[in-house]
C-alpha positions as CSV (number, residue, x, y, z in Angstrom):
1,X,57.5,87.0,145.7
2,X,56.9,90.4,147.8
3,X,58.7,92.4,145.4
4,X,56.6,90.6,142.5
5,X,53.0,90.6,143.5
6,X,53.2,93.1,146.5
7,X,51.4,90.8,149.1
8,X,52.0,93.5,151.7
9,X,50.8,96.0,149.9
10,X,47.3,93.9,149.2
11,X,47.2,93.3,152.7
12,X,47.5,89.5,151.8
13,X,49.5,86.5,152.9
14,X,51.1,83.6,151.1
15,X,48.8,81.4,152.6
16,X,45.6,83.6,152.2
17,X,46.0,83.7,148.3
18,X,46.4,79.9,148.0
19,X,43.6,79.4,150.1
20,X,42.1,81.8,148.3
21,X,43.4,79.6,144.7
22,X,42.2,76.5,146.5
23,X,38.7,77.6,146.9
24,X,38.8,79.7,143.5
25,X,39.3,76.3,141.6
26,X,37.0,74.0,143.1
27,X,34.1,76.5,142.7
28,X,34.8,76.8,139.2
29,X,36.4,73.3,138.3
30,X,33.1,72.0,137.7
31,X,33.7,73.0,134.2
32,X,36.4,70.8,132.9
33,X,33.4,68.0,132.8
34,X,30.8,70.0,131.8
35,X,32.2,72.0,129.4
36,X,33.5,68.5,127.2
37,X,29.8,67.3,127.9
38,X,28.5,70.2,125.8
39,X,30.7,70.6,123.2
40,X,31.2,67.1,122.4
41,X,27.5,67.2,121.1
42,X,29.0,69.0,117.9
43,X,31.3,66.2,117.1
44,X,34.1,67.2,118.5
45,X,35.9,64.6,120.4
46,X,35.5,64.7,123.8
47,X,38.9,64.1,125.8
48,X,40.8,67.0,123.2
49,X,38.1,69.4,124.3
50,X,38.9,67.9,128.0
51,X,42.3,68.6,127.9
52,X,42.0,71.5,125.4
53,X,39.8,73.0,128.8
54,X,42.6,72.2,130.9
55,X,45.3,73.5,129.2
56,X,43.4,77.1,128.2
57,X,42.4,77.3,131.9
58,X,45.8,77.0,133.3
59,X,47.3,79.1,130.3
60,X,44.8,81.9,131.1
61,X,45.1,82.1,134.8
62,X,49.1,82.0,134.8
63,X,49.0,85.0,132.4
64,X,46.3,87.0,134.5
65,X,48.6,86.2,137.4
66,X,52.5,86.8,135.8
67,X,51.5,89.4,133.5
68,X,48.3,91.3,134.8
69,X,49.5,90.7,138.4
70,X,45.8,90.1,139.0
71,X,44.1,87.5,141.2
72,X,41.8,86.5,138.2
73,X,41.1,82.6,137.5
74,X,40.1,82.0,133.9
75,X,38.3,79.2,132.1
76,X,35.7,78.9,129.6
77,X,32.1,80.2,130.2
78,X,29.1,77.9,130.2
79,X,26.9,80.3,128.5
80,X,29.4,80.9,125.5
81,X,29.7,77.3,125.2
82,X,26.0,76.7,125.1
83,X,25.8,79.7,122.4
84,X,29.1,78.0,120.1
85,X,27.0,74.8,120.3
86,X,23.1,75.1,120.5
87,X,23.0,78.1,118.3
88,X,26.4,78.4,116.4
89,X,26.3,75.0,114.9
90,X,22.8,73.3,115.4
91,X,20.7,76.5,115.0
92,X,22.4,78.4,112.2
93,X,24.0,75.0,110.6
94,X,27.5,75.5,111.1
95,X,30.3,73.0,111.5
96,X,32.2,72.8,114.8
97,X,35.5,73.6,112.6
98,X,34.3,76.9,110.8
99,X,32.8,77.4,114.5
100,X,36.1,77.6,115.7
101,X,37.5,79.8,112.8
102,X,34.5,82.3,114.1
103,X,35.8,82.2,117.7
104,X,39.2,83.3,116.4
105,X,37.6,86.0,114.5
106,X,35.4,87.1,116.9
107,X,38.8,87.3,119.7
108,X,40.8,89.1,117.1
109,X,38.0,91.3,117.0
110,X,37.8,91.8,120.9
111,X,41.6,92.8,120.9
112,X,40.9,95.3,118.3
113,X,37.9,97.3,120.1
114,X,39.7,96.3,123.6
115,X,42.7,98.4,122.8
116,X,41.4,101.3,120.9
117,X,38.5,101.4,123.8
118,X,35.6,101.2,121.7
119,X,34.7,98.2,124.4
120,X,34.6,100.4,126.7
121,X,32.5,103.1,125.0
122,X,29.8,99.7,124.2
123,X,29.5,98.8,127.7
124,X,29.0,102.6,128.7
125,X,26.4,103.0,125.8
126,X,24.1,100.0,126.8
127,X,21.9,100.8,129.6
128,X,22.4,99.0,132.9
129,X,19.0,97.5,133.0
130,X,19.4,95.9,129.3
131,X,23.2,94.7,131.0
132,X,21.6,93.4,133.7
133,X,19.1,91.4,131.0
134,X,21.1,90.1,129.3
135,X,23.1,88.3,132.1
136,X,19.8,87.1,133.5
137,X,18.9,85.9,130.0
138,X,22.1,83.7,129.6
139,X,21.6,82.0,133.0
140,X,18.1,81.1,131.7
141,X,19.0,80.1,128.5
142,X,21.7,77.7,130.4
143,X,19.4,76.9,132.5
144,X,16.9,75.4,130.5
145,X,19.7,73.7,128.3
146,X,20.5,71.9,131.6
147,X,17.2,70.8,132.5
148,X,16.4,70.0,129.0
149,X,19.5,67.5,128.8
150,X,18.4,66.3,132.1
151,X,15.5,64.8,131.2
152,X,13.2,67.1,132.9
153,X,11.2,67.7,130.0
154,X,8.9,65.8,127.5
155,X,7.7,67.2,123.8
156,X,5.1,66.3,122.3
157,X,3.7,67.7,118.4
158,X,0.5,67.0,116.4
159,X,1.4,64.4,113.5
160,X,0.1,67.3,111.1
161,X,2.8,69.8,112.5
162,X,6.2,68.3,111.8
163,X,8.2,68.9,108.7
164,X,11.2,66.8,109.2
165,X,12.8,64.1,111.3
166,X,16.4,63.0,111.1
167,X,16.6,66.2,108.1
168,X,14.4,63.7,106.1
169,X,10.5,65.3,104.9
170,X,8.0,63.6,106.8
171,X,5.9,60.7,104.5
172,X,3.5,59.1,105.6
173,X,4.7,55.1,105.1
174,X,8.3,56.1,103.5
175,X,9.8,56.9,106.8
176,X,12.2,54.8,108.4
177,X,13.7,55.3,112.0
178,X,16.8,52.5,111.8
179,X,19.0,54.9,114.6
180,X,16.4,56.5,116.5
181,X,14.6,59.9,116.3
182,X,17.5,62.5,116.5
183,X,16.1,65.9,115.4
184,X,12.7,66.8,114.7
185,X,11.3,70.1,113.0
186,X,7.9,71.3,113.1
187,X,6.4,74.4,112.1
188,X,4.4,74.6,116.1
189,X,2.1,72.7,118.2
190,X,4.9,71.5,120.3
191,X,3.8,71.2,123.6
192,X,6.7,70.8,126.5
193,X,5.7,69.4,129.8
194,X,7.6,67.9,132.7
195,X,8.2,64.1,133.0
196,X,6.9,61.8,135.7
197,X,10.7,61.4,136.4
198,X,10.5,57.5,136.3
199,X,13.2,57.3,134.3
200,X,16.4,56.7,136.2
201,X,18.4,59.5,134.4
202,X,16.1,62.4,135.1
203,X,15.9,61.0,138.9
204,X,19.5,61.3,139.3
205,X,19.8,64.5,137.9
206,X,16.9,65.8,140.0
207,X,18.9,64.3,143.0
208,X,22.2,65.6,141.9
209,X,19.9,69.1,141.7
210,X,19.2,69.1,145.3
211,X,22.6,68.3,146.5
212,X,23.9,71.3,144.9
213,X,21.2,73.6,146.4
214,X,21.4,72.4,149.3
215,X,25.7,72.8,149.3
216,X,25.4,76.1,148.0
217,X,22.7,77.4,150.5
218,X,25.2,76.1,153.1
219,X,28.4,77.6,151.3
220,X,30.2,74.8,151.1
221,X,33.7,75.3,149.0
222,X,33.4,73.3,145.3
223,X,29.9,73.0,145.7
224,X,29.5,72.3,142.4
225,X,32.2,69.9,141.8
226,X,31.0,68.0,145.0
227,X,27.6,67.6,143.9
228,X,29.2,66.2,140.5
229,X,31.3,63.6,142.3
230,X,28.6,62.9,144.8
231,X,25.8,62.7,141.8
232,X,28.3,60.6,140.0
233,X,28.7,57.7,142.7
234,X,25.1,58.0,143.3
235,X,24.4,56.7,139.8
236,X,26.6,53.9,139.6
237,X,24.2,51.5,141.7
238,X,21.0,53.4,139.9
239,X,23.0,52.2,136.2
240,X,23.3,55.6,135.2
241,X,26.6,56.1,135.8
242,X,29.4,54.0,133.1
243,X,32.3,52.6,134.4
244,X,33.7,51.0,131.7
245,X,37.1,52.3,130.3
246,X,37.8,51.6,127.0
247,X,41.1,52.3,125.2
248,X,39.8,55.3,123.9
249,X,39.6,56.6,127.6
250,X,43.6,56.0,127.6
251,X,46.3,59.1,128.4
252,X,47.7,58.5,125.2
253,X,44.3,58.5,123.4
254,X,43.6,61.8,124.9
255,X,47.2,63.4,123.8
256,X,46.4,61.8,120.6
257,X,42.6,63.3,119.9
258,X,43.8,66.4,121.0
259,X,45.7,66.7,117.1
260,X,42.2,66.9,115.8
261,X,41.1,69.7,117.1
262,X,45.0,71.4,117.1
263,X,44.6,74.2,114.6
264,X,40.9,73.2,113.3
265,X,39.9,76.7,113.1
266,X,42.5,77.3,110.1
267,X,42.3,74.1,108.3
268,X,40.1,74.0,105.2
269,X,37.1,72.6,107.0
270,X,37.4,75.6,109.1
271,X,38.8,78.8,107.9
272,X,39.0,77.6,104.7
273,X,35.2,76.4,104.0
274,X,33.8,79.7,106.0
275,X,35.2,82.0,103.4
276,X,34.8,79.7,100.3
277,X,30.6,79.0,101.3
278,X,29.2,82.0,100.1
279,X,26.1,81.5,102.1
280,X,28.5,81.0,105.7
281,X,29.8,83.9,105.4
282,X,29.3,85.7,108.7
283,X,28.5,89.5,108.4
């Protein structure tokens, strides 16, 4: 192990760096439920992206560490997952499959500019206050997807103002709501404001808000992650939180949804349809 990773060398111990892998994991651990959470919403089924987290986590970190020789943890980001899903496929209408088929594309792309340094040449080129912008940008924009799921906010639009509900035009008399109102469109007059949080889901996140505050202000290791547990028990005598396990919640069933998403990104409905829609085709 000394020869290997040249603890003595670091001026590190055995037991520093797997305190140090201890407290590296439950700070960012947090993400193997989020991350399902948010790209679930795209139809993609939840426990495959669950364990499809798990396994690219471990996967990434074990290379960083056996072939980088680098004390690096990697997972996936909660601002690239927000952009595959809020913007990839609901804003610009594609499916999570040709989203996939994308993210390939785009990785093969980052190898390419990675080794001939053009990456490097990008990052120099952009000034360090637009760098700087554009990381504070993404915590807003994941931000407000977080307090927007939470229930924080209300929106409400003048009658005269919305184009479409559910995808369907809006007629006066001919419109039918048999599932509920999922999306709406409207050319403006939408007017967001927050709620009067008397609903029992926005009060548990509100609650779950503060105990993560007030664990981070104190430093407390797996902040995060404790404030998910904690919120999580909290809202099982509020009704918020579901206990029932089905068989879909099974191992197996989890093994088993994972073959769904296996390969997506180079079956028809995702390489395949991406460069046979003219109109998909990302340039």
């Amino acid at each position: 192990m000394e020869n290997f990773f040249h603890l003595k060398d670091n001026k590190t111990t055995p037991m520093t760096e797997v305190m140090a892998g201890l407290t590296t994991f439950f700070a960012m651990s947090y993400i193997l439920f989020v991350n399902p959470q948010v790209l679930s919403q795209t139809g993609m089924p939840a426990q495959a992206v669950f364990l499809a987290t798990i396994i690219a986590s471990a996967v990434g970190t074990l290379v960083m560490g056996l072939f980088a020789n680098v004390p690096y943890a990697l997972a996936p980001g909660m601002g690239l997952n927000a952009f595959f899903t809020y913007t990839v496929v609901f804003a610009l209408g594609f499916s999570w499959q040709e989203a996939l088929a994308l993210v390939f594309i785009c990785g093969v792309i980052n190898i390419l500019i990675t080794v001939t340094k053009i990456r490097k040449l990008i990052i120099v080129a952009i000034p360090e206050t637009i760098q700087h912008a554009i990381g504070g940008g993404i915590g807003v924009f994941v931000a407000y997807i977080g307090i927007k799921n939470a229930g924080f906010l209300q929106f409400t639009s003048e009658a005269s103002s919305i184009n479409t509900i559910n995808g369907q035009p809006l007629k006066a008399g001919a419109l039918t709501l048999k599932h509920g109102v999922e999306s709406v469109v409207s050319n403006g007059g939408i007017v967001p404001a927050l709620v009067n949080f008397t609903q029992a889901g926005a009060l548990l996140a509100l609650i779950g808000l503060i105990i993560m505050v007030i664990l981070n202000v104190k430093k407390v290791p797996g902040a995060i992650l404790i404030g998910i547990l904690l919120t999580t028990i909290i809202g099982i005598p509020m009704g918020v939180t579901n206990l029932h396990l089905s068989a879909a919640n099974s191992f197996s069933s989890t093994f088993a949804s994972l073959q769904t998403t296996f390969g997506a990104a180079f079956s028809a409905k995702g390489m395949g349809s991406l460069f046979t829609s003219p109109d998909k085709i990302a340039l």
